[in-house]
N, C-alpha and C positions, 0 to 999 in steps of 0.2 A: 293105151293108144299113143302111137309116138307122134309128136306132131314137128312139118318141120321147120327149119328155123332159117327165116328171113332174114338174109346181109344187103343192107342199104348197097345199090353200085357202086358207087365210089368207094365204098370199102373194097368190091369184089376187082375192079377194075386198078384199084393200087396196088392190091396183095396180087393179081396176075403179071403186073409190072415189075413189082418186085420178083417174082419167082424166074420171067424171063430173063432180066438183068443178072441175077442169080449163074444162071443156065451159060451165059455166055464169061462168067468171071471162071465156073468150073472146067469149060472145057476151053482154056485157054490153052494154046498150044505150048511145049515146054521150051525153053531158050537151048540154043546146042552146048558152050560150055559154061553157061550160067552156074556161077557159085552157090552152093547152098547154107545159108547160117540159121544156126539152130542154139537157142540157149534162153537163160534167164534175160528178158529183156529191161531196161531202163528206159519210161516214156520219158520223153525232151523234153513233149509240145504234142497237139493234138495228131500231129501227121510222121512223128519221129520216133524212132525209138533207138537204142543202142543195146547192141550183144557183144560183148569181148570188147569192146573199144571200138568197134563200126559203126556209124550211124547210120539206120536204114529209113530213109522216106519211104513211106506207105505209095506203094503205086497204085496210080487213077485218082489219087484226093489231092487236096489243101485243106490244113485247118487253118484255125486262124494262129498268130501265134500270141505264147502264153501271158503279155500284157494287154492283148488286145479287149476292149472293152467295145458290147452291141449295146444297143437300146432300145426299150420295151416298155409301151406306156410310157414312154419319155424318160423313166429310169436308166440308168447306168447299170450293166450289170458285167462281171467277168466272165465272159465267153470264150476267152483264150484258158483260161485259167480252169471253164467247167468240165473243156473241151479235153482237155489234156486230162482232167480226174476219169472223166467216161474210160479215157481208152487204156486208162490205169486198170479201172472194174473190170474191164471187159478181159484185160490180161491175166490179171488176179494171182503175179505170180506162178501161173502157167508156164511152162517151155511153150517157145513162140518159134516156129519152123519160118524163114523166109526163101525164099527162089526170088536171086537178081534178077533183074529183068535191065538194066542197065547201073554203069558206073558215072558215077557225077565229079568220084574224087578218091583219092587213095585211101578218105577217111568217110567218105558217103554214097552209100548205092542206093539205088530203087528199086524195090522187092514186094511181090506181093506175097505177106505176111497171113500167115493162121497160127490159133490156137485147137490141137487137134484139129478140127473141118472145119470150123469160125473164121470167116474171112475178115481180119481186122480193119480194112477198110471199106469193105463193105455196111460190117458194123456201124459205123462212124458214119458214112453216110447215109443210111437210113434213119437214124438215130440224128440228123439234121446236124453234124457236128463238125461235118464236112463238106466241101464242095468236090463236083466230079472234077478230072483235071481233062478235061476232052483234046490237050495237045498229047496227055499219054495214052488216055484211051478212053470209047466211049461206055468199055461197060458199068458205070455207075450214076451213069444221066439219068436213068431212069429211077432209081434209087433216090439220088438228088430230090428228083420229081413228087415222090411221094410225100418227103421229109417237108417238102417248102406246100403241098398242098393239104395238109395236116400238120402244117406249122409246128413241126417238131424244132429244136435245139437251136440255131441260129436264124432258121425259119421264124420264129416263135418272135419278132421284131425286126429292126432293122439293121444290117451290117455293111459292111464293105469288104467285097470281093479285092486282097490281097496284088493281083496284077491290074486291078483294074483305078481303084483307090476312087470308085464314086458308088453312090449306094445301089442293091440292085433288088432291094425291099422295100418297097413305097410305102406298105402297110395300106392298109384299108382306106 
Protein backbone atom coordinates (compact mmCIF):
# COMPACT_ATOMS: atom_id res chain seq x y z
CA UNK A 1 0.00 0.00 0.00
CA UNK A 2 1.31 3.33 -1.00
CA UNK A 3 1.09 5.88 1.55
CA UNK A 4 1.21 9.60 0.94
CA UNK A 5 3.63 11.85 1.92
CA UNK A 6 3.09 14.90 3.82
CA UNK A 7 5.13 18.53 3.02
CA UNK A 8 4.95 20.92 5.86
CA UNK A 9 3.31 24.51 4.02
CA UNK A 10 5.94 26.45 4.14
CA UNK A 11 7.94 23.95 2.22
CA UNK A 12 4.90 23.82 -0.37
CA UNK A 13 4.30 27.51 -0.39
CA UNK A 14 8.34 28.42 -1.08
CA UNK A 15 8.83 25.54 -3.71
CA UNK A 16 5.41 27.15 -5.55
CA UNK A 17 7.30 30.45 -5.18
CA UNK A 18 10.16 29.38 -6.42
CA UNK A 19 8.61 27.70 -9.61
CA UNK A 20 6.56 31.11 -10.27
CA UNK A 21 9.69 33.18 -9.95
CA UNK A 22 11.22 30.53 -12.16
CA UNK A 23 8.23 30.90 -14.76
CA UNK A 24 8.59 34.65 -15.24
CA UNK A 25 12.78 34.42 -15.53
CA UNK A 26 11.99 31.72 -18.56
CA UNK A 27 9.70 33.47 -20.39
CA UNK A 28 11.33 36.70 -20.36
CA UNK A 29 11.08 38.42 -23.46
CA UNK A 30 14.20 38.44 -25.94
CA UNK A 31 16.21 41.92 -26.32
CA UNK A 32 15.93 43.15 -30.32
CA UNK A 33 19.75 43.40 -31.06
CA UNK A 34 21.17 42.13 -27.76
CA UNK A 35 24.57 40.49 -28.10
CA UNK A 36 24.93 36.99 -27.32
CA UNK A 37 28.40 35.56 -25.44
CA UNK A 38 28.93 32.24 -25.02
CA UNK A 39 32.19 30.60 -23.69
CA UNK A 40 34.47 29.30 -20.90
CA UNK A 41 33.62 31.58 -18.20
CA UNK A 42 35.99 33.18 -15.26
CA UNK A 43 33.91 33.92 -11.89
CA UNK A 44 35.26 37.67 -10.60
CA UNK A 45 32.82 37.74 -7.51
CA UNK A 46 29.57 36.25 -6.64
CA UNK A 47 27.56 38.38 -9.34
CA UNK A 48 30.47 38.46 -12.36
CA UNK A 49 31.83 36.62 -14.57
CA UNK A 50 34.22 37.04 -17.65
CA UNK A 51 34.17 35.28 -21.41
CA UNK A 52 36.82 36.56 -23.91
CA UNK A 53 37.86 39.56 -21.77
CA UNK A 54 33.78 40.83 -21.14
CA UNK A 55 32.71 41.17 -17.94
CA UNK A 56 29.23 40.02 -17.57
CA UNK A 57 27.04 41.03 -14.31
CA UNK A 58 24.60 38.42 -13.71
CA UNK A 59 21.17 40.24 -14.32
CA UNK A 60 18.56 40.74 -11.42
CA UNK A 61 21.28 39.85 -8.45
CA UNK A 62 24.16 41.50 -6.22
CA UNK A 63 26.45 39.36 -4.48
CA UNK A 64 28.38 40.52 -2.18
CA UNK A 65 31.91 41.30 -3.18
CA UNK A 66 34.68 38.95 -2.86
CA UNK A 67 36.26 40.56 0.60
CA UNK A 68 33.22 41.05 1.98
CA UNK A 69 32.80 39.45 5.35
CA UNK A 70 28.68 38.39 7.18
CA UNK A 71 28.21 37.35 10.63
CA UNK A 72 26.69 34.39 12.19
CA UNK A 73 26.46 33.63 15.79
CA UNK A 74 28.60 36.78 16.17
CA UNK A 75 31.47 34.97 13.99
CA UNK A 76 33.07 36.41 11.18
CA UNK A 77 32.69 34.45 8.19
CA UNK A 78 33.65 35.04 4.20
CA UNK A 79 30.67 35.55 2.43
CA UNK A 80 32.10 37.28 -0.49
CA UNK A 81 34.67 34.84 -0.85
CA UNK A 82 31.82 31.43 -0.27
CA UNK A 83 29.74 33.42 -2.68
CA UNK A 84 31.91 33.63 -5.46
CA UNK A 85 33.11 29.58 -4.90
CA UNK A 86 29.20 28.64 -5.14
CA UNK A 87 28.82 30.28 -8.51
CA UNK A 88 32.26 28.70 -9.48
CA UNK A 89 30.40 24.92 -8.54
CA UNK A 90 27.52 25.90 -10.20
CA UNK A 91 29.67 26.74 -13.51
CA UNK A 92 31.88 23.80 -13.17
CA UNK A 93 33.70 24.58 -16.17
CA UNK A 94 30.66 24.43 -18.25
CA UNK A 95 30.17 26.62 -21.51
CA UNK A 96 28.01 29.50 -20.02
CA UNK A 97 25.57 31.01 -22.88
CA UNK A 98 24.59 34.83 -21.79
CA UNK A 99 22.01 37.19 -23.77
CA UNK A 100 22.81 41.08 -22.77
CA UNK A 101 20.05 42.57 -21.54
CA UNK A 102 22.12 45.99 -21.29
CA UNK A 103 25.68 47.62 -21.54
CA UNK A 104 27.23 49.42 -18.53
CA UNK A 105 30.67 49.78 -20.52
CA UNK A 106 32.69 48.80 -23.39
CA UNK A 107 34.23 46.11 -20.88
CA UNK A 108 30.84 45.33 -18.86
CA UNK A 109 27.32 44.19 -19.71
CA UNK A 110 24.45 42.69 -18.03
CA UNK A 111 23.23 39.41 -19.14
CA UNK A 112 21.20 36.86 -18.00
CA UNK A 113 23.51 33.96 -17.92
CA UNK A 114 22.86 29.93 -18.13
CA UNK A 115 24.55 26.75 -18.00
CA UNK A 116 22.72 24.64 -20.56
CA UNK A 117 18.82 25.69 -18.88
CA UNK A 118 20.46 26.62 -15.27
CA UNK A 119 19.76 30.06 -14.82
CA UNK A 120 22.95 31.35 -12.96
CA UNK A 121 21.48 33.88 -11.11
CA UNK A 122 18.76 32.41 -10.20
CA UNK A 123 20.86 29.81 -8.76
CA UNK A 124 22.60 32.20 -6.56
CA UNK A 125 19.70 33.49 -5.42
CA UNK A 126 17.95 30.70 -4.18
CA UNK A 127 20.96 29.50 -2.86
CA UNK A 128 20.87 32.88 -0.56
CA UNK A 129 24.07 34.01 -2.25
CA UNK A 130 22.42 36.83 -3.67
CA UNK A 131 20.19 39.71 -3.44
CA UNK A 132 17.36 40.29 -6.10
CA UNK A 133 18.49 43.70 -7.83
CA UNK A 134 14.38 44.97 -8.10
CA UNK A 135 15.91 48.30 -10.07
CA UNK A 136 16.66 45.47 -12.88
CA UNK A 137 13.97 43.37 -12.48
CA UNK A 138 11.54 41.78 -10.08
CA UNK A 139 11.84 38.14 -11.20
CA UNK A 140 14.11 36.96 -8.38
CA UNK A 141 12.31 38.68 -5.23
CA UNK A 142 10.65 35.84 -4.73
CA UNK A 143 13.60 33.53 -4.80
CA UNK A 144 15.33 36.15 -2.58
CA UNK A 145 12.28 35.24 -0.34
CA UNK A 146 12.58 31.73 0.05
CA UNK A 147 16.53 31.86 0.58
CA UNK A 148 16.10 34.64 3.70
CA UNK A 149 13.10 32.44 4.98
CA UNK A 150 15.03 29.18 5.11
CA UNK A 151 18.14 31.15 6.05
CA UNK A 152 20.11 29.82 3.33
CA UNK A 153 23.66 31.52 2.43
CA UNK A 154 23.79 35.19 3.41
CA UNK A 155 20.29 34.69 4.93
CA UNK A 156 22.00 32.25 7.39
CA UNK A 157 23.13 35.69 9.57
CA UNK A 158 23.62 39.07 9.30
CA UNK A 159 24.92 41.13 6.22
CA UNK A 160 24.70 44.51 4.57
CA UNK A 161 22.94 45.08 1.41
CA UNK A 162 25.82 46.64 -0.82
CA UNK A 163 23.65 50.13 -1.99
CA UNK A 164 22.31 50.40 1.12
CA UNK A 165 25.46 50.00 3.66
CA UNK A 166 23.06 49.28 7.04
CA UNK A 167 22.04 45.88 8.03
CA UNK A 168 18.97 44.27 6.58
CA UNK A 169 19.22 40.88 9.04
CA UNK A 170 18.43 41.60 12.53
CA UNK A 171 18.59 37.88 13.13
CA UNK A 172 16.25 36.51 15.74
Amino acid sequence: MLHPVAFPARFVSDTLAALAALSVVCTAPAIGEARDLVGTAVVIRADTIEIDGTHIQLWGIQGPAPGDVCLKEEEEWPCGRRAADYLQEIISGQPVSCEEKALKSDALVVALCVVGRDDLALRMALAGYAVARRDQSTAYVELEGVANRQRRGLWSGDFMLPWRHTSINEGP
